[in-house]
N, C-alpha and C positions, 0 to 999 in steps of 0.2 A: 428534460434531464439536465441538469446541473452539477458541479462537483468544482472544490476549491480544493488544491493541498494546502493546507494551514503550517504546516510544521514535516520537514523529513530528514531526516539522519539520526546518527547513533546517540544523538542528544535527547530524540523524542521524534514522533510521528504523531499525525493525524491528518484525517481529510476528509471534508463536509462530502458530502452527494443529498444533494434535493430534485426529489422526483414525482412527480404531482402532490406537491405541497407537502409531504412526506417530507421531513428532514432528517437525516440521518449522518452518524461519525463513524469513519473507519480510525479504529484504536484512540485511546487517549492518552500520549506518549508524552503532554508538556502539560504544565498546571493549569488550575482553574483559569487566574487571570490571564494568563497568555492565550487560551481557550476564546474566554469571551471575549477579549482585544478585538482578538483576528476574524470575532464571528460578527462580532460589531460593526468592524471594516466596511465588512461586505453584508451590509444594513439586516442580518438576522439574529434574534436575541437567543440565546444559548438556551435560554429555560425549553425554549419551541425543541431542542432536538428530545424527537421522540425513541430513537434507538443507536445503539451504538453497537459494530460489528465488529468483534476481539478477531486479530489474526493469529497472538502468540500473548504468551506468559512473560515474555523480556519486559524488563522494565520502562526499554525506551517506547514500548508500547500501550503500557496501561498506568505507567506510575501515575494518572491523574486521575485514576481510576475508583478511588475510593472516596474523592471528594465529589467528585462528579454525580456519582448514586446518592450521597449524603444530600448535596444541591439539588439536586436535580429528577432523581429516579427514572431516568430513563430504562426501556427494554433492552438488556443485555443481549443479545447474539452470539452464540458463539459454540464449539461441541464440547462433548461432555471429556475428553480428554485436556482441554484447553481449561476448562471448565475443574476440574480437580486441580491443575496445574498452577492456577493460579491462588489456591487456597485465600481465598475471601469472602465474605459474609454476601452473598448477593442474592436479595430475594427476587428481583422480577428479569428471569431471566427466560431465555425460549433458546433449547439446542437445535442449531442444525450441524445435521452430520452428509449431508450430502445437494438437494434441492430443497428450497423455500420460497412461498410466494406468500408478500404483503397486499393484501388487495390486489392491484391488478400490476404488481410486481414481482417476477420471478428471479429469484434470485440462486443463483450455481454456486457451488464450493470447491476448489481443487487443493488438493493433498501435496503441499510444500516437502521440502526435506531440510529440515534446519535442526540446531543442536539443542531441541528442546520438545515433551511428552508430543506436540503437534503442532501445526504451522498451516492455516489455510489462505485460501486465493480467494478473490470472488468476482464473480460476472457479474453485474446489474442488469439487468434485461426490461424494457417496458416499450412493448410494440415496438418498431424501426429502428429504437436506441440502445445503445447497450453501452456498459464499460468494465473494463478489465482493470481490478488493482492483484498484482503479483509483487510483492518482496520477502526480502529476508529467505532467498534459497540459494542453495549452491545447485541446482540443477528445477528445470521441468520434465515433468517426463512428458513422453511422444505421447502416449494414451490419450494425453489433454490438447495435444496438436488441432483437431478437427474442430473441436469445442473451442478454442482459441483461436480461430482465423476470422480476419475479417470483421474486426468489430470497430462501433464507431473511436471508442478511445481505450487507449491502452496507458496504464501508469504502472512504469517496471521497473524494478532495479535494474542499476548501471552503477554499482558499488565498490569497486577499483579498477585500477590497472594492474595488471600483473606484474610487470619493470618496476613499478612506483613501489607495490607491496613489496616485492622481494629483498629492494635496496632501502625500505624502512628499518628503522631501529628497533623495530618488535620484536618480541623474541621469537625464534623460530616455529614452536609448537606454535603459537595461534597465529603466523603467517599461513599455516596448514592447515589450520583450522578453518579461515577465507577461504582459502581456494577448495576446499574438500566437497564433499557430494553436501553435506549438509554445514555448508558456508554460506557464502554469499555470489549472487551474478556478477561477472567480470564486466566490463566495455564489450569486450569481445565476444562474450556468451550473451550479453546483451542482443548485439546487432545479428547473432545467429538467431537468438528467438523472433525478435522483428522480422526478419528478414520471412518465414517460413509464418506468421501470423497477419501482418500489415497487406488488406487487399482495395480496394477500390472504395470501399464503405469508410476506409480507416478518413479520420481526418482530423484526429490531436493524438499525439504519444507525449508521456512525460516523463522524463526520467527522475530516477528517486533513491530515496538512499545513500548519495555521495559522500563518498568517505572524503571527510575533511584534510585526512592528513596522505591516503594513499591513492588520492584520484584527483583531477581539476575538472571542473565542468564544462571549462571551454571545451577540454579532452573527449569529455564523455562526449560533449554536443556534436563538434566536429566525426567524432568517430561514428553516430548513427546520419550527420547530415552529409557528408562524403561518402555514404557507402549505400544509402535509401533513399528512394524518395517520399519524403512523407508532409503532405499539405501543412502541417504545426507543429513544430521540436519544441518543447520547451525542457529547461530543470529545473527540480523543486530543491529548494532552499532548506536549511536549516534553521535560520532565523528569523524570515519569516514567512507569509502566505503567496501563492502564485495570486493570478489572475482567475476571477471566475470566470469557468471554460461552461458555454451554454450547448448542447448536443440539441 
């Protein structure tokens, strides 16, 4: 198992995972050519992605979305609430609304709370490896604790500070909107989910989502590698790809 972040923050997301020759995209948040740039980088030719997994209707998550199918036609991913939300012509698509298995990949869905029709998570599973992508929530619930522990990598929001947001120049309503049930993960609410998920198997976490103007990443970083121990910190970028992380 394999997985690069290409792209994260509120400018656009996306992020390869290749799993027995299986290539696949979470969301398509930045355009074609920034797409195939990044996928070039890391020697795989974009035409190869075979599916791509919608977490949400935001733009900074599919606005590449309609070229991508036009180019490319890959299998859409994604549930049928997601799925109406996004009002777009897409014929080759497959809902999942809870588990799916691609061949000999099982793949989990978890239920987000963000300000939009639905918001999913997903586990990657395949035999001893696994990987957790979670963003764009203001909260996880405890439900998903058990199913979240102890997986090989986890890539989570860590999308402000609370100090930073509050003394920004936003207007008040959508500081409130961040911090609300269906906002965004703080630092702090970050390093409480690590903290109660991260066990002996764990050995990459990435942080994601950083808000460019109400968070720094040294912050974030320092705030999960001061408080966990965790074999690989890294944060994804906004402009451009991490490192491929090979599980």
């Amino acid at each position: 198992m394999k997985f690069c972040v290409l792209s994260s923050g509120s400018k656009g997301n996306s992020t390869y995972i290749e799993i027995n020759n299986h290539k696949f995209l979470i969301d398509v948040g930045r355009n074609f050519l920034y797409l195939s740039t990044k996928l070039k980088e890391i020697d795989v030719d974009i035409k190869d992605i075979e599916g791509i997994f919608i977490t949400h209707n935001h733009q900074d998550h599919i606005q590449g979305l309609k070229v991508f199918i036009n180019k490319v036609n890959p299998t859409i991913y994604l549930s049928k609430k997601i799925y109406d939300a996004i009002d777009m012509d897409i014929d080759n698509y497959v809902f999942i609304e809870d588990n799916y298995n691609i061949d000999e990949i099982e793949i989990k869905t978890i239920k987000l709370s963000h300000d939009t029709p639905e918001c999913k998570g997903y586990i990657f599973i395949n035999n001893d490896k696994d990987l957790v992508y979670i963003t764009d929530t203001g909260y996880i619930n405890k439900n998903y604790f058990d199913v979240l522990k102890n997986r090989c990598a986890y890539i989570l929001e860590s999308n402000h500070d609370v100090e930073m947001l509050m003394n920004c120049s936003r207007p008040y309503p959508l500081k409130m909107r961040v911090l609300g049930d269906s906002g965004h993960i703080s630092n702090k609410d970050c390093l409480y989910y690590l903290t109660n998920f991260v066990g002996g198997k764990t050995k990459y976490v990435v942080l994601a989502h950083i808000s460019h103007d109400n968070n720094d990443p040294v912050l974030a970083y320092n705030n999960i590698k001061d408080n966990l121990d965790i074999e690989n910190l890294l944060v994804a970028k906004q402009e451009d790809r991490l490192e491929v992380i090979e599980l």
